[in-house]
N, C-alpha and C positions, 0 to 999 in steps of 0.2 A: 504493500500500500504506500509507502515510504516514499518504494523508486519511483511509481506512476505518479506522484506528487510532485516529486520533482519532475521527473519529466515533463509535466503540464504547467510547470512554472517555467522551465526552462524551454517550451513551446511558446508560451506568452511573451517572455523578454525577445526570442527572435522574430517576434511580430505575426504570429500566428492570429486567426480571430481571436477576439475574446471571445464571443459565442459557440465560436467551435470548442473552444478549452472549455468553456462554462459545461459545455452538454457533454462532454467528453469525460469530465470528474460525475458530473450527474450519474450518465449510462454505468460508469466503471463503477459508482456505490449502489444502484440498485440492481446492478449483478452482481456483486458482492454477498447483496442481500437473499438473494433470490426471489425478489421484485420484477412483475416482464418491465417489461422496458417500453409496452404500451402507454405503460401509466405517465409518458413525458408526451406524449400524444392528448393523451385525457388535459393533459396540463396545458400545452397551447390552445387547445380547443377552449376550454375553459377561460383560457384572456380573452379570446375574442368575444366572450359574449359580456365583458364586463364595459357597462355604457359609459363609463367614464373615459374612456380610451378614445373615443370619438374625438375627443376633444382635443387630443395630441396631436393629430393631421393637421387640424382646420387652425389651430389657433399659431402653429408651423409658420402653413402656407399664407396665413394672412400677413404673419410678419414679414417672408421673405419679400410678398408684394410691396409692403409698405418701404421697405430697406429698398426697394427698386424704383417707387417712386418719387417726387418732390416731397416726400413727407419729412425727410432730415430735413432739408433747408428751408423749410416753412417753421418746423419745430424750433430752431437755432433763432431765425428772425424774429420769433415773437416771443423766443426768451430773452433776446435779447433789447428790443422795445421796453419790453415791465423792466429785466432787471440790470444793463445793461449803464448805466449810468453809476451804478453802486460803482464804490471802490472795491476790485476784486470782483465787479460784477456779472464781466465774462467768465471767471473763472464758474462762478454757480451757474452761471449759462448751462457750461458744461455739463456739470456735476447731474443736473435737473434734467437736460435734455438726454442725456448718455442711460439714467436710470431708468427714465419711461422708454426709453426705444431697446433697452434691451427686455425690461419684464415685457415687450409685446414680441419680440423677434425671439427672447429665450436664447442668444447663445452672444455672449461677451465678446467673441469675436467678430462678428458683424457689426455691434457697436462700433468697435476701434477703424473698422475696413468704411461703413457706412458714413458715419458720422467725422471719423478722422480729417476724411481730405475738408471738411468744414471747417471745423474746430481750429488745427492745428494750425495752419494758414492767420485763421482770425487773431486768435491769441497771439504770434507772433508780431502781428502788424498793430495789436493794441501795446506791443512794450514789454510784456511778459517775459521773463527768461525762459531760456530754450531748456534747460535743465525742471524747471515747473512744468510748462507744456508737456515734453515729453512725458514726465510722472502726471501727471491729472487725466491725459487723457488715455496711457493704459490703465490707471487705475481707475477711472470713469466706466470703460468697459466694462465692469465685472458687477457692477453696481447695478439693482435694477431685478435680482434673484428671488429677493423676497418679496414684489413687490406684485398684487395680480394681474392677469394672466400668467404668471410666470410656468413658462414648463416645468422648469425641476420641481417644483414645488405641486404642481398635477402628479407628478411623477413620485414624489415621496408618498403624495396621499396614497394613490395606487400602491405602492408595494407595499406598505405599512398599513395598510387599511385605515389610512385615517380621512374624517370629514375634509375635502377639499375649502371649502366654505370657510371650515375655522380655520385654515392653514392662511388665508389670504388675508383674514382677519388677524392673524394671529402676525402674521410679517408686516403690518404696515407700521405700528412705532419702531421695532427695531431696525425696515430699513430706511426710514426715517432720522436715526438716530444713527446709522453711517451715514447718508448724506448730510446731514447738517454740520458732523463731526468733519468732513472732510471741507463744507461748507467753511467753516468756522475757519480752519488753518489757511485757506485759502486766502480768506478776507484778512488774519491777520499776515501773511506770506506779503501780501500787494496792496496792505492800508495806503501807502504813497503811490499808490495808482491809479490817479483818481481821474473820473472821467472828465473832460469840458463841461463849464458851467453850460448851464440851458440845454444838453444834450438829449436829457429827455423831450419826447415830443409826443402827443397825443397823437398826433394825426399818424404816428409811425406806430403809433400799438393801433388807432384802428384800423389802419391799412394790413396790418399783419396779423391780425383779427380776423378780417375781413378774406386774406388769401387763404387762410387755414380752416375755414367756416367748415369745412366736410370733417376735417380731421377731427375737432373741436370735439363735437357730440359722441366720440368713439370709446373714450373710458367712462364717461355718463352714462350711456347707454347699455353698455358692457357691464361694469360694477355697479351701477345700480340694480340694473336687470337682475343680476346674481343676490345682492342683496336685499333686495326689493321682494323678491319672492317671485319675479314674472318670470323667470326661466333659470330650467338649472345649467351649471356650467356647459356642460356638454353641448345644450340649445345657446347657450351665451358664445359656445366660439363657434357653430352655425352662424349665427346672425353676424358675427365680427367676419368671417372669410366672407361669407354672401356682400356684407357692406364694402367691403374695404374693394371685393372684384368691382361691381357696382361703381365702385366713386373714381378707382385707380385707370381701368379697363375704357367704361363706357362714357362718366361723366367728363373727366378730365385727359381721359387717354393720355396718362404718362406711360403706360404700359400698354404695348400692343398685343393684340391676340395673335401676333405671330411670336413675341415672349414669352405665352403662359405655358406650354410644353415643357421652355427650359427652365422656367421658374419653378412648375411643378414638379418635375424631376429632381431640381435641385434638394429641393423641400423632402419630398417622398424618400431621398436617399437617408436625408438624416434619420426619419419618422420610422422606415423602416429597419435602420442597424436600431436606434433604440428599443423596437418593439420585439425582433427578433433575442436580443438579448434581455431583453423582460421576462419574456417565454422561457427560455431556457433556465434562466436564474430561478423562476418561482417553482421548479422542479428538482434543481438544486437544493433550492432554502427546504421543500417539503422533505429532501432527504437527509440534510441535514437536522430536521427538526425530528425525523422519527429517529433518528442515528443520538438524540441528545446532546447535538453540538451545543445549543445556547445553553443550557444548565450547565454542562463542563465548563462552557466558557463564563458561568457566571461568578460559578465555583471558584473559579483560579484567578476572574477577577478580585474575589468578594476575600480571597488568600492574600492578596498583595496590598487593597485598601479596602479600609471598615467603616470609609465613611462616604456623604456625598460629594461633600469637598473631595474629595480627594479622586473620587471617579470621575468627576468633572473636567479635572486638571490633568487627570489620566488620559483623558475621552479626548480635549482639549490637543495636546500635544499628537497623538493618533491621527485628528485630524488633520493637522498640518500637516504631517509627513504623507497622506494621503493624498491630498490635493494639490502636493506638489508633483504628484508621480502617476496620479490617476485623473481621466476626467472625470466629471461632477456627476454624467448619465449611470456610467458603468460604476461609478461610485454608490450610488443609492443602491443600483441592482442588487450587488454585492454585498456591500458592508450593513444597511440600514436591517435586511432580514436577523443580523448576529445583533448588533448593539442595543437595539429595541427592546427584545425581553430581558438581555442586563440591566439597561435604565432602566427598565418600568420597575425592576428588581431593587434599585436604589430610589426610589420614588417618584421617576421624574415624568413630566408627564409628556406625550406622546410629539403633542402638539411642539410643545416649545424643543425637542429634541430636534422634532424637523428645521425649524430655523435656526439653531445652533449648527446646525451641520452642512445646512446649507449655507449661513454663513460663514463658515471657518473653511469650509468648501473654496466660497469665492477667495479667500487669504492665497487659494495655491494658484488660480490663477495670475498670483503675483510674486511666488515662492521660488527664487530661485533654486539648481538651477535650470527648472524643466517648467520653469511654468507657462501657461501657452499663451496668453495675453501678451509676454515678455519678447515672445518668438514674434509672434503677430505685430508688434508694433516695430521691433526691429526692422522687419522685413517691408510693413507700412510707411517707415518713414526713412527709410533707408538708414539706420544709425547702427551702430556695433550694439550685441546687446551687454556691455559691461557698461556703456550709458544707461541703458534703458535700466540694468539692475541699478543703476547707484539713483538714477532721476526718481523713480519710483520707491525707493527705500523710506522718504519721510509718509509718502502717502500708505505704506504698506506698516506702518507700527504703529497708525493711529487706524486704522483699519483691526489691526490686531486687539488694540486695546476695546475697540466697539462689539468685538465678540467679545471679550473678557467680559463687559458689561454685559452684552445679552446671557450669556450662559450664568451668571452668577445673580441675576436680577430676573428670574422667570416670570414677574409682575408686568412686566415690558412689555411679552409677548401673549402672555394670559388675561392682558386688560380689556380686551371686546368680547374676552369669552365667558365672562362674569356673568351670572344669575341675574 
């Protein structure tokens, strides 16, 4: 059992699928068992009919549409109208616009590719050093995780079985409380950066109002709808793909129907490595879980710390090394089925686990020296990435301490979900 372990770790580091290793440790412990090996059949079959999963395509493909059309540069203009006169007020430009367009696209790296060639330009030409640029806007990227729509956070409720609803409720103070924190340093980084007097202008927030009027009504209608009671998420990223084809496609044709093919594929490739390695993982975790993996593993946790503190800090450091070496998708697959019933073991509750990990998650997209944001922006801004590690380093310690604070303040995250 030993060898084949290694050997499918040592299949993994030469870049074999993950999926194929996932279902390959699977098949090898329910023959082991003498389990048929149908029952990983029963198991995909089974995802498919679970109605949350719908929602994984549609709220995808809506994002890659938006990332394809004028929706950055209308988002940038009218953050920049409101706040764009503050001292430091580009900088929250950023921070604001990077957040929303990644919780709707779901993947930090499209932020930095989408929104970069904006940003990075502007910042420059308002005076900004090049060493802040650089760090704000891959740490910008990654920002936007816990915030709804977000995929991973569909995706945690999925393999965890927990309410999506409270997951979205449950990530708005704390990611709230990274952007502000990055907010904050920002503004004191560039206090002598102050904009021209009279720069503000009405007529330039309602003209840029006024060009975003489709876009506007989209988290409204979205997060209300969800929270409102009018539809459940599943029906909430129908109506977001249906709107967003609608406005991108027909009303404004930024995107032509000779695009939606590559667009769709693009999307569907993601949608489907995620879902194919769901499938396989939740086959895995069930053999795991008749094999008594999590009680061993709670056991030899519960032998090395006897307290919460201390599983937290444990949990804490686990994750970082995590998210430096794993992505965020295959991360949940994976790790969320073990850690789950240890925390729930140490009392923590399910919910705020999810944002803790998905926060500390987003830390490894910034983790040297493998983190993927770090490569992306490299390669986005054409810079060596031992800039890109030092520019980003102030942004990546207060980002660190804002998990510190969400994991050890579970009131942050458990405030909407009060009685």
């Amino acid at each position: 059992m030993i060898v084949v372990s290694l050997l499918l770790v040592l299949l993994a580091l030469l870049g074999a699928p993950l999926f194929a290793v996932i279902a390959a440790s699977a098949m090898w412990g329910f023959a082991n068992a003498d389990v048929d090996l149908s029952v990983m059949g029963i198991e995909i079959f089974g995802l498919a009919e679970v109605p949350i999963l719908l929602a994984i395509p549609l709220f995808t493909f809506a994002g890659y549409l938006i990332s394809e059309s004028g929706a950055p540069r209308r988002l940038v203009r009218i953050s920049n109208a409101l706040l764009g006169w503050l001292p430091g007020g580009l900088a929250m430009i950023s921070l604001a616009a990077c957040a929303l367009f990644t919780a709707f696209t779901g993947a930090s790296g499209v932020t930095i590719i989408a929104l970069g060639a904006l940003l990075y330009p502007a910042l420059k030409e308002a005076g900004y050093k090049e060493s802040f640029n650089l760090g704000l806007v891959t740490s910008a990227g990654s920002l936007g995780l816990l915030f709804a729509p977000s995929l991973p956070l569909i995706l945690y409720g999925v393999v965890a079985e927990v309410s999506i609803d409270s997951l979205f409720l449950g990530g708005i103070l704390p990611g709230t409380l990274m952007v502000v924190m990055l907010a904050a340093y920002s503004f004191w980084v560039n206090r002598h950066n102050r904009a021209e007097p009279g720069k503000f202008s009405w007529t330039e927030v309602r003209d840029s109002l006024w060009e975003a009027k489709w876009e506007l009504p989209l988290p409204v209608v979205v997060l209300g709808g969800i929270y409102g009671g009018v539809f459940a998420v599943s029906e909430a990223a129908a109506v977001t793909a249906l709107y967003v084809l609608i406005i991108d496609v027909l009303i404004m044709r930024e995107v032509s129907l000779r695009q939606l093919p590559r667009i769709m594929q693009e999307s569907m490739v993601l949608v489907g490595g995620i879902l194919i390695i769901l499938a396989v993982s939740l086959a895995s975790t069930n053999y795991m879980i008749d094999s008594g993996v999590p009680d061993k593993l709670f056991a030899m946790v519960e032998a090395l710390v006897d307290t919460r503190f201390g599983f937290m800090v444990a949990l804490l450091i686990f994750l970082l090394v995590l998210g430096a070496i794993l992505d965020i998708f295959s991360a949940i697959v994976l790790v969320v089925p073990l850690i789950l019933p240890v925390a729930q073991g140490f009392g923590m509750n399910p919910v705020h686990l999810g944002i803790v990990f998905l926060a500390a998650m987003q830390l490894g997209y910034l983790t040297p020296p493998v983190g993927l944001n770090l490569f992306i922006a490299s390669f986005r801004f054409e810079k060596s990435i031992t800039s890109i590690y030092m520019a980003t380093l102030p942004f990546l310690l207060i980002l660190a301490v804002s998990v510190v604070i969400i994991a050890f303040w579970p009131e942050l995250t458990l405030y909407f979900l009060r009685d």
